[in-house]
C-alpha positions in Angstrom: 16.1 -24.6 65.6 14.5 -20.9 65.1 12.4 -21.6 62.0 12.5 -18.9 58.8 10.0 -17.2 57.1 11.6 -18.9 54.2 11.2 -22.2 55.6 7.7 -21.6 56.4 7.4 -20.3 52.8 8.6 -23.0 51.4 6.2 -25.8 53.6 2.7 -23.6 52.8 4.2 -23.7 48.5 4.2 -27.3 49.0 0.9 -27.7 50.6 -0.2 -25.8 47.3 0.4 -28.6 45.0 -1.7 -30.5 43.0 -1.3 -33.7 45.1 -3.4 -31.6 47.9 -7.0 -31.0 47.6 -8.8 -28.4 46.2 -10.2 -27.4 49.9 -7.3 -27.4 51.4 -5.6 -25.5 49.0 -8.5 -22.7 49.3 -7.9 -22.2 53.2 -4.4 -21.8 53.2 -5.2 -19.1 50.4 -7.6 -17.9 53.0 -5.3 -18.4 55.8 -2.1 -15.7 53.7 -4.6 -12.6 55.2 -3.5 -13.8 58.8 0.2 -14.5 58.9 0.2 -14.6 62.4 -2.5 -18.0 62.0 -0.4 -19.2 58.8 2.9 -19.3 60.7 1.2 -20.9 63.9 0.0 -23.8 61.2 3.2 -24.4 59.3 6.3 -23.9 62.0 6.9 -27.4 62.9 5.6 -30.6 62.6 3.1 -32.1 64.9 5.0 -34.7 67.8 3.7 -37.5 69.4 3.9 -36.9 73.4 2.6 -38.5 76.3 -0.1 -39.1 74.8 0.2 -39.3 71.2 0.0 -36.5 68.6 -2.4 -34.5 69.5 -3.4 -30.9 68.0 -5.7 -28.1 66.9 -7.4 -29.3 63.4 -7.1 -27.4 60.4 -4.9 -27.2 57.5 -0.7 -27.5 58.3 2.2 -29.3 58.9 1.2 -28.1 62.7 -2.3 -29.3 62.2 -4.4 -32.5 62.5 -6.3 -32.9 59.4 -5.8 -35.9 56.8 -2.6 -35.3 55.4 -0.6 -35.3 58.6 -2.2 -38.2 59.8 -2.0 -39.7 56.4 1.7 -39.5 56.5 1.7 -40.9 60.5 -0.5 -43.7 59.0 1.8 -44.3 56.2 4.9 -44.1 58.0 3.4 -46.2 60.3 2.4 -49.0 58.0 6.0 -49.3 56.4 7.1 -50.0 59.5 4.9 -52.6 60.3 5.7 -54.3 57.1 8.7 -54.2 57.9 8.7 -55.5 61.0 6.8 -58.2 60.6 7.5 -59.6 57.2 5.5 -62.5 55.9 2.6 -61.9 58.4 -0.9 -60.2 57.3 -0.4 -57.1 59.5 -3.5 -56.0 61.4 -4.8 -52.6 63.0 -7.9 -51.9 64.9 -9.1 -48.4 64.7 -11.7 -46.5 67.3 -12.5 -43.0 67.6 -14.0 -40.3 70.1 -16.8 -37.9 69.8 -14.7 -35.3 69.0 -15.8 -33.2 65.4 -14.0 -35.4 62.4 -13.3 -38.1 64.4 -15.4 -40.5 62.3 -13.9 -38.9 59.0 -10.5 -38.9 60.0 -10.4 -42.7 61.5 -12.1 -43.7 57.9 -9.1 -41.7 56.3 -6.6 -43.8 58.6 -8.3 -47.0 57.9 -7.9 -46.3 53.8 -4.6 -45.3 54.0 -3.6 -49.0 55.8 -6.2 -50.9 53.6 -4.2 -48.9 51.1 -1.0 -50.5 52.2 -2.2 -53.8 52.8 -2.8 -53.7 56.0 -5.8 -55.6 57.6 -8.5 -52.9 59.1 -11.0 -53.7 61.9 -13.1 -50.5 62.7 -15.2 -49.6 64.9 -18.6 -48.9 63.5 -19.1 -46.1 65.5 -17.6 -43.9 69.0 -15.8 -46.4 71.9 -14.0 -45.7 74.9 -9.8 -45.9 74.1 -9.6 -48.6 77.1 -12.1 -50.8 75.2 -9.8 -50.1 71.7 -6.6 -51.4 74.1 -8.4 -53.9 74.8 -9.4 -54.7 71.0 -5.5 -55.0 70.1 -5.0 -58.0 72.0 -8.4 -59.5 71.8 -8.3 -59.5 67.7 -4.6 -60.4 67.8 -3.8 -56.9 65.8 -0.1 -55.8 65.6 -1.4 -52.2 66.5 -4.4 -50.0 67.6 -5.0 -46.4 66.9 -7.8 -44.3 68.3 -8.6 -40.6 67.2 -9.0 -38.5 70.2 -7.6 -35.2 71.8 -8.9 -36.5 75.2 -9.9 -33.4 77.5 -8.6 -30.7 74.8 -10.9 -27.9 73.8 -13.6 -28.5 70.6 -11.1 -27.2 68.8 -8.6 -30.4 69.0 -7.8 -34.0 67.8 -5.5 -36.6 68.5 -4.2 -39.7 67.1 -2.8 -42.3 70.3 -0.7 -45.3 68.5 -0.8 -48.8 70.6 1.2 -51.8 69.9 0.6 -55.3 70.2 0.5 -55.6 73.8 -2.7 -53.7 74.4 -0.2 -50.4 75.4 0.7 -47.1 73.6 3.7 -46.7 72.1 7.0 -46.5 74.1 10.9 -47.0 72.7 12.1 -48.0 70.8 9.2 -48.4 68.7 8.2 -44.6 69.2 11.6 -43.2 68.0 11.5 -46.2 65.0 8.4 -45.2 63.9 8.9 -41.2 63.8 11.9 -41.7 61.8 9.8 -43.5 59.4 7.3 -41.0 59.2 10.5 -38.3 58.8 11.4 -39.7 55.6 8.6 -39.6 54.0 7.5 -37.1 51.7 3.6 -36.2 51.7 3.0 -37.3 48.3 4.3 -40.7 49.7 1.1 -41.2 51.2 -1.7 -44.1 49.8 -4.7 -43.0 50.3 -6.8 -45.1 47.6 -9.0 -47.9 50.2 -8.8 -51.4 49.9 -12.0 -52.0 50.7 -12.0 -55.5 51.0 -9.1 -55.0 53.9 -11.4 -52.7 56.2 -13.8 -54.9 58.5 -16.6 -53.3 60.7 -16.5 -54.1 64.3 -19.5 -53.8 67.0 -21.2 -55.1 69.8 -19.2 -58.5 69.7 -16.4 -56.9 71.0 -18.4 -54.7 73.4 -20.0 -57.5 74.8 -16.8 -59.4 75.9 -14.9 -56.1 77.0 -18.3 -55.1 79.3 -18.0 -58.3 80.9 -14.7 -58.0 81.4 -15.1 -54.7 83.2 -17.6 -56.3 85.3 -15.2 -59.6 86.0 -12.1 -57.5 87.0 -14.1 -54.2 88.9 -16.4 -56.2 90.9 -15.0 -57.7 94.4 -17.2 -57.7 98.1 -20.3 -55.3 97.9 -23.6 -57.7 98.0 -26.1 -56.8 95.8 -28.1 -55.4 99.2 -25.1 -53.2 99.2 -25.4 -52.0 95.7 -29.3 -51.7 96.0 -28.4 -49.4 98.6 -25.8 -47.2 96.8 -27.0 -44.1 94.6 -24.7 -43.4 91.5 -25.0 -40.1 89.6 -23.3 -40.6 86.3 -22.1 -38.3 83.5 -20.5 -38.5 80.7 -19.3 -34.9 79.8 -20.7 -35.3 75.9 -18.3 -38.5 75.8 -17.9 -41.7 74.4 -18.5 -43.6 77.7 -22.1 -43.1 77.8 -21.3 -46.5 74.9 -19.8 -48.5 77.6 -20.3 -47.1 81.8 -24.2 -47.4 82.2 -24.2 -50.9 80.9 -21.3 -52.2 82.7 -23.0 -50.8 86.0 -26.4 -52.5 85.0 -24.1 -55.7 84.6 -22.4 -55.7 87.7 -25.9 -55.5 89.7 -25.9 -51.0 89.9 -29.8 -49.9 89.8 -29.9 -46.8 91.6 -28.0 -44.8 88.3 -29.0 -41.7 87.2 -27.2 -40.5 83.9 -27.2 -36.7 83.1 -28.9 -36.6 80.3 -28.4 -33.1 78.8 -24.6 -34.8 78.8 -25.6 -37.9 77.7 -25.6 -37.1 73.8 -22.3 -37.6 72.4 -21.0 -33.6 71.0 -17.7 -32.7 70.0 -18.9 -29.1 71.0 -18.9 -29.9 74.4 -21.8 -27.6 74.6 -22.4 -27.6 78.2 -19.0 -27.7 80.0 -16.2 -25.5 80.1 -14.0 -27.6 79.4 -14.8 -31.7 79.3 -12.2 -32.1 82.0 -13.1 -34.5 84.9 -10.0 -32.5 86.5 -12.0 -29.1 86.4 -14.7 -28.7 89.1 -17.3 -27.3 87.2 -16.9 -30.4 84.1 -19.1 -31.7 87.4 -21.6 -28.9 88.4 -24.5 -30.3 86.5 -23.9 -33.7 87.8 -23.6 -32.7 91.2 -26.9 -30.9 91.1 -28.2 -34.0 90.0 -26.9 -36.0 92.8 -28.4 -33.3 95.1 -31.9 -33.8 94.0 -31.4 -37.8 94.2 -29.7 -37.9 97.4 -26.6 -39.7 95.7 -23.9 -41.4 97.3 -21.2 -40.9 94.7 -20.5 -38.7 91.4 -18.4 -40.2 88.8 -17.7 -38.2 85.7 -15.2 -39.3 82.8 -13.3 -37.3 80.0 -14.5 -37.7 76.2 -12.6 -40.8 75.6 -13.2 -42.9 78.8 -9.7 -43.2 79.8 -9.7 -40.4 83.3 -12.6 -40.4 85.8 -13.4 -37.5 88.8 -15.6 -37.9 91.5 -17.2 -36.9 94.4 -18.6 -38.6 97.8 -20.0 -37.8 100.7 -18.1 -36.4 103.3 -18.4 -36.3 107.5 -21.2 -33.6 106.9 -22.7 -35.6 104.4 -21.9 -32.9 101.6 -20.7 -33.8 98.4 -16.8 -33.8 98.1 -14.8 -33.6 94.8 -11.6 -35.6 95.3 -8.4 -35.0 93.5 -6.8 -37.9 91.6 -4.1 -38.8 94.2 -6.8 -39.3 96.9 -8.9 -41.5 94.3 -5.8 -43.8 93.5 -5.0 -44.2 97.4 -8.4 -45.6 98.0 -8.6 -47.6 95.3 -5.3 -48.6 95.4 -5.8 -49.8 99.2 -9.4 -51.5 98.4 -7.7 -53.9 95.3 -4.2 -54.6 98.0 -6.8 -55.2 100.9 -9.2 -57.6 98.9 -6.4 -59.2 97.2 -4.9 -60.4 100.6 -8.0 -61.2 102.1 -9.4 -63.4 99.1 -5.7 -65.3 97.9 -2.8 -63.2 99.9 0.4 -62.4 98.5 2.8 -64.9 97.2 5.6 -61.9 96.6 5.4 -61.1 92.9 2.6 -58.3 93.4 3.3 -54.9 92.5 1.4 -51.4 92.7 2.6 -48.7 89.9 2.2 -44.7 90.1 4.5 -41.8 87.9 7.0 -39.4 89.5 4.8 -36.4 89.7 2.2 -38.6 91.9 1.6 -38.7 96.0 4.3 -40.3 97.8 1.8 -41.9 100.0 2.0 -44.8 97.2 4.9 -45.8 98.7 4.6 -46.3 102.1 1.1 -47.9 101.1 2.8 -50.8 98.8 5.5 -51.0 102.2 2.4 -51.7 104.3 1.1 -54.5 102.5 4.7 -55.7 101.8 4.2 -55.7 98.0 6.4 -53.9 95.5 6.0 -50.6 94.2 7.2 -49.5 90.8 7.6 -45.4 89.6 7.7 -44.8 86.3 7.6 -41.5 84.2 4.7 -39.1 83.5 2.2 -41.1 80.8 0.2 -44.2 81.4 2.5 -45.9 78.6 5.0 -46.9 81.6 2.7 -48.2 83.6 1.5 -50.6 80.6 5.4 -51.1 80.0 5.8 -52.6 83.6 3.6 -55.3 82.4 5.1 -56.2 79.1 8.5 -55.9 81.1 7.6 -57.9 84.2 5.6 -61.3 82.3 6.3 -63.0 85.5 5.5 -60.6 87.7 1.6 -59.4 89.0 0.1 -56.0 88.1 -2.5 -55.5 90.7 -3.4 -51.8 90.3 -1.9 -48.0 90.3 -2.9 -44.6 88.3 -1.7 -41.0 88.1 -2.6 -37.7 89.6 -3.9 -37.0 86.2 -7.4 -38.9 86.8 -6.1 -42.0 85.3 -6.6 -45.6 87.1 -6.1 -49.5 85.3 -7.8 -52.4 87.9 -5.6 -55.5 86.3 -4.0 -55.9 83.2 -6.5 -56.8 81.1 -6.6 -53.2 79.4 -3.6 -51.5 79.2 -4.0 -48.1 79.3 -5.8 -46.1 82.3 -9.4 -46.9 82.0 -12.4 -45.2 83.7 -15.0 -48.0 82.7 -13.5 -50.8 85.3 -12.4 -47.4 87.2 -15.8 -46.1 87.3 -17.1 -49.6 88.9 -14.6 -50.2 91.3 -15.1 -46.7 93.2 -19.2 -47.7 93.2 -18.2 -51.2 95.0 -16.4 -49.3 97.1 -18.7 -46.8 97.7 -21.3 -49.8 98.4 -19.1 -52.0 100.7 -17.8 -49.8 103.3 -21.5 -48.4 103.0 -23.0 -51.4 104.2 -20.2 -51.8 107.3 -21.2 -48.0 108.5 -18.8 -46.3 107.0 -17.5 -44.6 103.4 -15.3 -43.6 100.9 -14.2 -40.4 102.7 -14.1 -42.3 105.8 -11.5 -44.6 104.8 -10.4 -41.6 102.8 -8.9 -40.0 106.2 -8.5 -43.4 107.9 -5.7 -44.2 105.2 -4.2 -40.5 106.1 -3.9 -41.0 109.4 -1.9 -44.7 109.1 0.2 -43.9 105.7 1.1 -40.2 106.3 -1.1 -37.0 105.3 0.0 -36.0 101.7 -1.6 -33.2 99.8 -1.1 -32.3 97.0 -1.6 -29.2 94.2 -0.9 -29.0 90.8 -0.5 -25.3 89.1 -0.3 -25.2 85.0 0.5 -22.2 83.5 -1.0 -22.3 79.5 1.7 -20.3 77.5 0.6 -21.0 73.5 2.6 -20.8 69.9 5.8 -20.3 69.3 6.5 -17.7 72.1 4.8 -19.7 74.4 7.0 -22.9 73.6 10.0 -20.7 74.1 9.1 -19.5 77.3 8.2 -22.6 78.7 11.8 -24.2 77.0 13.5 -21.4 79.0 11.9 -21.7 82.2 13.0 -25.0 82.2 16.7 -24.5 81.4 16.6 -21.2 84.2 15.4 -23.8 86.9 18.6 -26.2 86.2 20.8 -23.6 86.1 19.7 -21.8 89.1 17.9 -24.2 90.8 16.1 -23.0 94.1 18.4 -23.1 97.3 15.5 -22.9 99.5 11.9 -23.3 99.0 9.0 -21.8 101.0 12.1 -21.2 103.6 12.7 -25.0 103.5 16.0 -26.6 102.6 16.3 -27.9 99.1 18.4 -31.6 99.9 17.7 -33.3 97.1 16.8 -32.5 93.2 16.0 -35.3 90.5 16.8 -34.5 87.0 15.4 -37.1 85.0 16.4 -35.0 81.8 20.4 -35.7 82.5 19.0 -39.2 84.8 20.9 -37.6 87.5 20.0 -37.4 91.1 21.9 -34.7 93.5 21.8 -35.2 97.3 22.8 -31.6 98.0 24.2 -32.8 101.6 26.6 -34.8 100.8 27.3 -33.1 97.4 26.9 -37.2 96.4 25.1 -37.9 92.3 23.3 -41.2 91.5 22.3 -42.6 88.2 17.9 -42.6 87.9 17.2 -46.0 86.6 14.3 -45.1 84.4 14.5 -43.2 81.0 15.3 -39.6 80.7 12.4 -37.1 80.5 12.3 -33.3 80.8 11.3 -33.3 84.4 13.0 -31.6 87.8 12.2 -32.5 91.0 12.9 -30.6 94.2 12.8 -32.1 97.7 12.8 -30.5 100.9 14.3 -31.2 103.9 10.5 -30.5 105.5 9.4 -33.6 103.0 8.2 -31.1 100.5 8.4 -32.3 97.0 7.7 -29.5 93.6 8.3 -30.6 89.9 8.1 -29.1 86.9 7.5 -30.6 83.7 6.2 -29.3 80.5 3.1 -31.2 79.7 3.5 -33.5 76.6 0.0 -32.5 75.3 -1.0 -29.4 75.5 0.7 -26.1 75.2 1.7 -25.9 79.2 4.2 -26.0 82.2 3.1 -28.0 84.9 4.2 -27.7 88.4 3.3 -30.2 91.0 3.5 -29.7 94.9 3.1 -32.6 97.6 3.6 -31.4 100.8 3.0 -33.9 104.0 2.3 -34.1 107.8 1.5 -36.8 110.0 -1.9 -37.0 111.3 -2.3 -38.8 114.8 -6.1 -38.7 114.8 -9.8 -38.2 112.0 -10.4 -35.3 115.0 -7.2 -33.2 113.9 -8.0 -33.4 109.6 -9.3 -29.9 109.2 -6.5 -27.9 110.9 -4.0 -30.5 109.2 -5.7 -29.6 106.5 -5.4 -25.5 107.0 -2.1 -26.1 107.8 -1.0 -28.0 104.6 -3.2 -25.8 102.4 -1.2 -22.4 103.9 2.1 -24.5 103.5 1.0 -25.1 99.8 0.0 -21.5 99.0 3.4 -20.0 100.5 5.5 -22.7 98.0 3.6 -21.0 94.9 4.4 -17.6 96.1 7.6 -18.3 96.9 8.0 -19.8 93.0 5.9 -16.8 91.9 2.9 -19.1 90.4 0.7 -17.3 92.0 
């Protein structure tokens, strides 16, 4: 719906009402001598995504600041009263280091003290797998942490979880936002009960650490681990609260922390971007791993849910590796130690989203176990669990940097994460040979699949149109051929309808309908699109595979993909 000035007009009058504060009022005043800013911050009203509702902060219906989280918390506590009626609901509430996180997850915790609601907050910053893990351990109905992940200074978020430990998926999602819909802002409670609100600490950090340590620790010796040197960063983020101790725990003595990192800073003042993702998030801690002769790198995003690293290649430089590659190891180290210490009694599964390496599959075939593919968003993955009681989660991620060892969090989680690629590290170590080495070894059995992902940032309102339209273009016209390559097969998961172009034949996708296309080749290619759920882009993923007979042949494999790769984004002029 194209939005009015009138409409827009009529929003900003509202938000100039008694019932909003006196500051608030006073920047939108200041905000009328940039119309361009004031439209930006009063268009539409901020959606929960993938991840949550996630946004710039400042004043606006388009904004995260207390009002529109007020009315989220709100809408959200009507609904849990009415959903569970006679019970004491209960919420647990952490936050990131982003600016206003503290003040903002107060502002949530009044508003359902307000309500009734029972309140356990954090006392101060923790990682979001460590608040998924706090829903189940305190027996809460629902968890909320205030975080814009990897999003510039500039952002916030607000991620909802429900009682299982995961984020919100339907039809509690769609429930929920039509309870917040209804409401009017003035609806919103935001006088605390103070007696409701309960400050949490170290008692729950103590039994999710150990945890951690319990479900990320498997065959390296402590010999092994004595031998293995861990550089460590945590971008500015909330993980420095949980990593470093959970190492120490598990037996880790050779870790070195970046320490002009190590202070928590919504500013982010030393990075780019706090992006694991982004090669230079990592530049100071691979500096640092220079000087200490490290084995491995690990850093994680500002909320402790997405990890990258780096190890040691054939040449014995240091090698950042790309999510996919990260989740195939690990993946193969949890099947490999799974069957060796209790085997397979044929309820196991692996898990990974549509827009991740194929090579998942034809691992989970090798070790005979199932593998599940679920949408974009580490809420599926969580919803396997919740869907499957009887069946065994044993591990999976996302290209996005995302990883969960187990089901005891449920949500990706780069604390357990973090440890499991340092007992990897360590083990095949101590039998004479390494990450990358089984890195390539895996390549050479399962298939060579690399992969490249290409986001193209197009902000405000044009932006959102452009990206809307791109979309509709590529289903209406969808490529014939690709990089010269047959187009066979296309997956619309937006319609839930998959096209064999061969045959002419349609199938139904069994999963629920997102606005994602996928195009296969008849050369094994595969290119999606998707607009991200998070942040003002359009994603396009490429895979593109070859088999690789021998360790000998993986640099002009390599070449060879990497050319194949670069011709596809010319070809789809992203490039």
């Amino acid at each position: 719906m194209q939005i009015t000035e009138s409409v827009i007009n009529t929003r900003v009058q509202e938000w100039l009402t008694p019932f909003f504060d006196t500051s608030t009022q006073q920047e939108i005043q200041n905000l009328q001598n940039n119309p361009e800013e004031l439209k930006e911050s009063f268009y539409k009203d901020l959606e929960f995504g993938t991840g949550g509702m996630r946004g710039v902060m400042g004043v606006g219906t388009n904004r995260i600041n207390k009002y529109t989280l007020g009315k989220s918390t709100q809408g959200l506590s009507n609904y849990l009263i009415k959903q569970f009626p006679g019970e004491q609901p209960k919420a647990v509430i952490a936050y990131d280091c982003r600016n206003n996180s503290d003040t903002l997850a107060q502002i949530v915790a009044d508003v359902f003290s307000a309500n009734g609601v029972k309140v356990y907050l954090f006392s101060s910053l923790r990682p979001t797998p460590e608040l998924s893990f706090a829903v189940r351990e305190l027996g809460c109905h629902c968890g909320i942490v205030l975080t814009a992940s990897h999003n510039p200074p500039e952002y916030n978020g607000y991620k909802v979880y429900w009682q299982d430990g995961g984020q919100l998926v339907p039809p509690q999602d769609r429930e929920i936002i039509n309870e917040i819909n209804s409401l009017k802002y003035s609806d919103i409670q935001f006088t605390a009960n103070t007696e409701l609100i309960q400050k949490i600490d170290h008692e729950i950090d103590t039994i999710f650490i150990n945890k951690s340590v319990q479900n990320g620790s498997f065959v390296a010796t402590q010999e092994a681990k004595d031998n293995t040197t861990i550089v460590f960063t945590s971008l500015h983020g909330t993980s420095i609260t949980a990593v470093p101790e959970t190492l120490k725990k598990a037996g880790y003595k050779n870790v070195h922390i970046v320490k002009e990192q190590a202070e928590p800073d919504g500013n982010f003042p030393t990075v780019v971007s706090p992006n694991p993702e982004e090669p230079e998030a990592l530049t100071m801690a691979m500096k640092l791993a220079e000087d200490v002769k490290a084995d491995i790198v690990i850093g994680t995003d500002p909320d402790c849910d997405r990890l990258g690293i780096a190890i040691r290649n054939d040449k014995n430089e240091l090698q950042l590796l790309n999510g996919n590659q990260t989740m195939i190891v690990m993946t193969w180290f949890l099947l490999e130690n799974y069957k060796k210490q209790q085997d397979f009694i044929g309820n196991e599964y692996i898990a990974s989203t549509i827009v991740s390496t194929p090579m998942m599959q034809n691992l989970a075939s090798s070790y005979e176990v199932e593998y599940k593919e679920v949408l974009t968003g580490f809420k599926w993955i969580a919803k396997l669990i919740k869907d499957y009681p009887d069946k065994n989660f044993i591990g999976g991620g996302e290209e996005s940097f995302g990883f969960m060892v187990g089901d005891f969090v449920r949500d990706k989680d780069a604390v357990t994460s973090t440890l499991l690629a340092c007992e990897i590290v360590a083990a095949t170590k101590a039998t004479g040979s390494s990450f990358y080495a089984t890195l390539l070894e895996l390549y050479t059995k399962y298939g060579f699949y690399k992969e490249n992902l290409v986001s193209l940032v197009k902000k405000g309102i044009d932006g959102a149109a452009e990206i809307k339209q791109t979309m509709i273009d590529l289903r209406n016209n969808p490529p014939e051929y690709i990089n010269n390559e047959k187009v066979v097969l296309i997956e619309d998961y937006q319609t839930g309808i998959t096209k064999n172009i061969l045959d002419n034949t349609e199938t139904t996708i069994e999963i629920p309908t997102s606005n994602v296309l996928i195009f296969y080749t008849e050369a094994g290619s595969k290119i999606a699109a998707r607009p991200s759920g998070t942040e003002p882009k359009i994603k396009f993923y490429i895979s593109v595979q070859e088999s690789l007979d021998s360790v000998t042949n993986f640099d002009i494999t390599q070449q060879q993909l990497d050319s194949k790769i670069n011709a596809i984004k010319k070809d789809l002029k992203l490039i």
